[in-house]
C-alpha positions as CSV (number, residue, x, y, z in Angstrom):
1,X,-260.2,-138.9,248.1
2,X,-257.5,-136.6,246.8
3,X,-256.3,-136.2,250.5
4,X,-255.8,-140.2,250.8
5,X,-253.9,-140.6,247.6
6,X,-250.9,-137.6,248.7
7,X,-250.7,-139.1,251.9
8,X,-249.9,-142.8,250.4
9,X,-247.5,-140.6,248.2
10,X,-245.9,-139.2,251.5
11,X,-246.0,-142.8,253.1
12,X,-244.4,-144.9,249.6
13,X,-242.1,-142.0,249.5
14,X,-240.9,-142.4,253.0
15,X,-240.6,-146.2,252.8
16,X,-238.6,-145.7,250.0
17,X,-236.4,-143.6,251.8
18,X,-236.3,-145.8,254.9
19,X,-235.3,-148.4,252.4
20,X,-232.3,-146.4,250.5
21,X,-231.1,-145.6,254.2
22,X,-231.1,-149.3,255.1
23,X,-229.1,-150.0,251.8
24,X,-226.2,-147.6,252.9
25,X,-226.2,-149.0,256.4
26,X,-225.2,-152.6,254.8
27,X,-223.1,-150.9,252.7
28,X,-221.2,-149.0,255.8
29,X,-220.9,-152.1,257.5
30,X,-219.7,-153.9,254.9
31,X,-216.9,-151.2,254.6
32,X,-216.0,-151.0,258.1
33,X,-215.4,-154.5,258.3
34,X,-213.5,-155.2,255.4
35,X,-211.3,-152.0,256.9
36,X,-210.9,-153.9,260.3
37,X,-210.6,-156.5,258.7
38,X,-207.5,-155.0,256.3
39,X,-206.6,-152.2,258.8
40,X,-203.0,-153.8,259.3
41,X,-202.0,-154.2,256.0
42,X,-203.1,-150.3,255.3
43,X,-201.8,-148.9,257.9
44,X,-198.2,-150.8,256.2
45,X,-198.8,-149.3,253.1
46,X,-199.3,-146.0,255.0
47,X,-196.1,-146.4,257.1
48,X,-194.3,-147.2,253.5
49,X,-195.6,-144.4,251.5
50,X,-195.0,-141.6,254.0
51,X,-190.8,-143.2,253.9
52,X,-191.4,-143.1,250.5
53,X,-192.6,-139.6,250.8
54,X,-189.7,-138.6,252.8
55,X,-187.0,-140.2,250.6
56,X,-188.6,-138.1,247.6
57,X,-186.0,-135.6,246.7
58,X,-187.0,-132.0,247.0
59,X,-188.0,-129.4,244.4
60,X,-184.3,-128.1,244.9
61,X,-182.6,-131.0,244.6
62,X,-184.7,-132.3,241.2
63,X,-184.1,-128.5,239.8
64,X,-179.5,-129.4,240.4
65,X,-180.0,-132.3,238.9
66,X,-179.0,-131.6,235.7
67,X,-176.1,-129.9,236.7
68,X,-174.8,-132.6,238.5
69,X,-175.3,-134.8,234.8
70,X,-173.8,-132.3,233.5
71,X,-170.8,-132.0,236.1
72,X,-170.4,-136.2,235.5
73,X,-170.8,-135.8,231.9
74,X,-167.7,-134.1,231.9
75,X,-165.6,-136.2,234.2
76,X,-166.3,-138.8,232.4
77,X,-165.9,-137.3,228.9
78,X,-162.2,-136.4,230.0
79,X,-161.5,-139.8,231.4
């Protein structure tokens, strides 16, 4: 009798699983077709933020950037 109730363990548990794994199916469907389904408009906001990326001034150019305020600070200051 023992034997009959851990193997409806092992069975509900596997049903359960098979269940779970059915649940992230839809889910991965859902995805992928919302992704088709947007896959032009991200691949634009892709495009834009890599020119964005390049456009991004360097870690040398944001370190001189206060000398160049400082450099206009005092061309105007003499103006």
């Amino acid at each position: 009798m023992a034997d009959n109730r851990i193997l409806q363990a092992i069975l509900d548990g596997q049903v359960a699983i098979r269940e779970d794994i059915k649940g992230v199916r839809e889910d991965v469907i859902s995805v992928r077709s919302e992704v088709k389904k947007n896959g032009k408009r991200i691949d634009r906001l892709g495009i834009q933020l890599a020119e964005l990326e390049d456009d991004a001034p360097t870690r040398e150019e944001h370190d001189n950037l206060e000398e160049r305020v400082e450099n206009l600070e005092k061309q105007f200051a003499s103006v």
